[in-house]
N, C-alpha and C positions, 0 to 999 in steps of 0.2 A: 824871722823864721817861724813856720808852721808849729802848731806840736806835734804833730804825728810828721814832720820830718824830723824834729828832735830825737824822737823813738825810733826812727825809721833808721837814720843814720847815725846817731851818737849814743845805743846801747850797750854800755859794755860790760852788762851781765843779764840774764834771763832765765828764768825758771818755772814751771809747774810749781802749782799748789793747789792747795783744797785735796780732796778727797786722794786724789791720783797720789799725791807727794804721802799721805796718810798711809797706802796702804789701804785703804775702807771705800775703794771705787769698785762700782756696781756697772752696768753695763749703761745705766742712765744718765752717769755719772758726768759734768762738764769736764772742759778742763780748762781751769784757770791760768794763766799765764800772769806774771808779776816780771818789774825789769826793773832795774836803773838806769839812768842817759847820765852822759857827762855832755851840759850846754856848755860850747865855744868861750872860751873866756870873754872875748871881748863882747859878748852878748851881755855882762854884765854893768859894761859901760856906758849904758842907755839907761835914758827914766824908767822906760816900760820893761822891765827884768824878766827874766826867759820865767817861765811857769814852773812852781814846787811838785807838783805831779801832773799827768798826763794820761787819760781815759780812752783807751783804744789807742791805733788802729784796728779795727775788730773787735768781736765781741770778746768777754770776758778775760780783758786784757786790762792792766793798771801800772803805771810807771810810776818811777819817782825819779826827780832831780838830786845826783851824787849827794849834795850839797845836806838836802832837805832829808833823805834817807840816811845819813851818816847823824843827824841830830835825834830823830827817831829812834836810832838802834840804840846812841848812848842814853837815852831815856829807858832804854827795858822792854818798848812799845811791842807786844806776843808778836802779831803779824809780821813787824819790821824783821825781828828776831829769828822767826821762820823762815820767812822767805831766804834770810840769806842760810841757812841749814837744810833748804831743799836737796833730799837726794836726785833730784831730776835735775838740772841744768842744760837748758837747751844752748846760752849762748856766754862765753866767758870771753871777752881780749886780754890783754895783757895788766889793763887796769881791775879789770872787772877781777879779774886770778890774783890780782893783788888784795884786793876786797875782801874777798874770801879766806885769803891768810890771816886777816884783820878780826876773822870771828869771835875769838875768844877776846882780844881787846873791848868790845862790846858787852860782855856777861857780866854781871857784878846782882852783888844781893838786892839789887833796886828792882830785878824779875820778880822777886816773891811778892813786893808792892806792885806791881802791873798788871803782874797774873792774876791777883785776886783780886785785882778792882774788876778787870775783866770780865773774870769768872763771876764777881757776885753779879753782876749789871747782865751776864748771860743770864742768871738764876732768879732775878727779880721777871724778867722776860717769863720766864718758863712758870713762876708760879702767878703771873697774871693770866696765862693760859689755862692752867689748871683752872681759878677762880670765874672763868666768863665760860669756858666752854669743856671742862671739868678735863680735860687730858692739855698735857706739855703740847709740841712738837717736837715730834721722837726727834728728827733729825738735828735738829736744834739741842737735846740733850744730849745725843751722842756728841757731839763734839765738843761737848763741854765737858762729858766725862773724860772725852782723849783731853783736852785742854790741861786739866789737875792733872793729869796722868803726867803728863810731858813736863811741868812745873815742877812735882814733887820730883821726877827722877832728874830733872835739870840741875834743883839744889844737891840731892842724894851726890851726883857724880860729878857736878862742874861742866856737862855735857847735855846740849838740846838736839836729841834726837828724834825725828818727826814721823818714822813710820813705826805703827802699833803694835807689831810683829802677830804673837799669838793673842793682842787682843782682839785682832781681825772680831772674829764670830761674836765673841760676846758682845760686843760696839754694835755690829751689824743687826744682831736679835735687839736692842734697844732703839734701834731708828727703826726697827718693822713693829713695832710699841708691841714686842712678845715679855717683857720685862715691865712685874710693875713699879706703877711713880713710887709705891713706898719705898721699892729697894732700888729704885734708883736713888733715892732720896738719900737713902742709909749710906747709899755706895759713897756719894759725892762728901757726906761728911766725914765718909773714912778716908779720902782722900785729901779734903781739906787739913786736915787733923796730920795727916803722915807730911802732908807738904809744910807745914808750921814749923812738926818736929827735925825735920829735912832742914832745916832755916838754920837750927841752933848747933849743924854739926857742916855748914857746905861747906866746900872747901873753895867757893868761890869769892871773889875780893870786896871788898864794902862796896868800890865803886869801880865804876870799868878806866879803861888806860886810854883818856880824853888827850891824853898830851901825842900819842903815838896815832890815833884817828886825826886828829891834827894836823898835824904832820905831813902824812898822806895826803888829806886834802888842797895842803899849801904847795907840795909839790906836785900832784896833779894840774892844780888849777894853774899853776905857771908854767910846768911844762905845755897846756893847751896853748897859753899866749905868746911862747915863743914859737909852737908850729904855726900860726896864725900872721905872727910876725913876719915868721920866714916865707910862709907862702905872698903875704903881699908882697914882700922884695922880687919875690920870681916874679910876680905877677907885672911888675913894674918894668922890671928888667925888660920883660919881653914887651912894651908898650915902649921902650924908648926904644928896645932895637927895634922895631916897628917904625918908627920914626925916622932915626936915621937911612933904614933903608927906603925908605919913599926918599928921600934927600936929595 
C-alpha cells in the first residue's frame, strides 16, 4: 500500500497546527495540517512494515503511524503533545475520538524535560543568529516565547492549552521584531524560572498511564485484524459462489 493511500484512507484523526491552532495567524499565515493513520494490521505481517510517518499528500501536511505517535506522546515529544490538544480538528472517527480521550493519559512531569530541551535547542538557534547577523528571527522567537508559555501553565494546571488568548498582540509585536532581544531575553528567563517553579507544585503524575495507552492500542490493532479477517471470508465467500454458479 502507498503512503499517501495510508493517509488518504486510514486517518482517523486530523488537525490544524502552527500559527492558525495558536491563535497568532496573520493573513500570510500557512496552515499546517498534522494526522494519525491506523495501518491494516495485517500490513504488519510482512518484512517491509507500513511507514512511522507519512509527508503529504499535499503541501504542509505530516502524518504519523497510531503506533509510532502513541510512543511519541508517552515520551513528552511538545509537537506530538500539541497536536493532539489542537482546538482545530478537522477529522475524528471513532478511534481517532477515542485518542483524544486518552489525552491526559499522555501528560506526566517528563514535559518539563522535553519542553526545555526543546526550548533550549530553540534558544541556542536564536542566539547563533544574534552572533552572525546581530538580530534573532523574530518569528522564531515568538514561538518560543508561546512555547514556555504553554509549559509553564501546562505544569501550573495539569492542562496543555494551545491558543495565546490575550497574548495575541504582544507575540505578534515580537515576530515584527518591534520588542527588543534584551527583553525578550529577560522575558524568556522569566518564564523559564516560573515554569521550574511550576515543576515543584503540578499537579501532574511522575509518569503518564503507559498501561491504559496500551491497552487501546492492543485492542485497536486487533479489532483492524478481525475486520481484515472478516472481509476476506466475504471476499471468498463470494469467489466460491462464483464458482459454484458457473457449475
Amino acid at each position: 500500500m502507498q503512503p499517501e493511500n495510508l493517509v488518504r484512507d486510514h486517518t482517523i484523526y486530523a488537525c490544524v497546527m502552527g500559527s492558525r491552532a495558536f491563535g497568532l495567524a496573520t493573513d500570510a499565515s500557512d496552515t499546517d495540517r498534522r494526522g494519525v493513520f491506523l495501518a491494516p494490521t495485517p500490513l504488519f505481517w510482512r518484512f517491509e512494515k507500513p511507514p512511522t510517518h507519512v509527508e503529504g499528500p499535499g503541501e504542509e501536511r505530516f502524518s504519523w503511524e497510531l503506533e509510532r505517535f502513541c510512543e511519541l506522546a508517552l515520551r513528552g515529544n511538545p509537537n506530538i503533545l500539541e497536536c493532539l490538544h489542537s482546538p482545530l480538528v478537522e477529522h475524528a472517527d471513532d478511534t481517532g475520538r477515542e485518542l483524544l480521550s486518552l489525552r491526559g493519559a499522555f501528560l506526566s512531569r517528563r514535559a518539563y524535560d522535553t519542553f526545555t530541551r526543546y526550548a533550549l535547542g530553540q534558544r541556542r538557534k536564536l542566539d547563533a543568529d544574534v552572533r552572525t547577523t546581530g538580530a534573532p528571527r523574530w518569528k522564531h522567537a515568538m514561538h518560543l516565547l508561546r512555547l514556555l508559555m504553554s509549559a509553564r501553565d501546562l505544569l501550573r494546571t495539569g492542562e496543555l492549552r494551545l491558543d495565546v488568548g490575550d497574548q495575541r498582540e504582544p507575540l505578534l509585536a515580537v515576530k515584527r521584531g518591534e520588542v527588543p532581544w534584551a527583553q525578550v531575553e529577560a522575558r524568556m528567563a522569566r518564564l523559564a524560572a516560573e515554569t521550574e517553579e511550576a515543576l515543584n507544585r503540578t499537579p501532574l503524575p511522575p509518569e503518564p498511564d503507559h498501561a491504559r495507552v496500551a491497552d487501546f492500542l492492543h485492542r485497536v490493532r486487533r479489532a483492524s485484524a478481525c475486520a481484515s479477517d472478516a472481509h476476506h471470508e466475504v471476499v471468498q465467500g463470494v469467489v466460491r459462489a462464483g464458482r459454484v454458479g458457473q457449475g
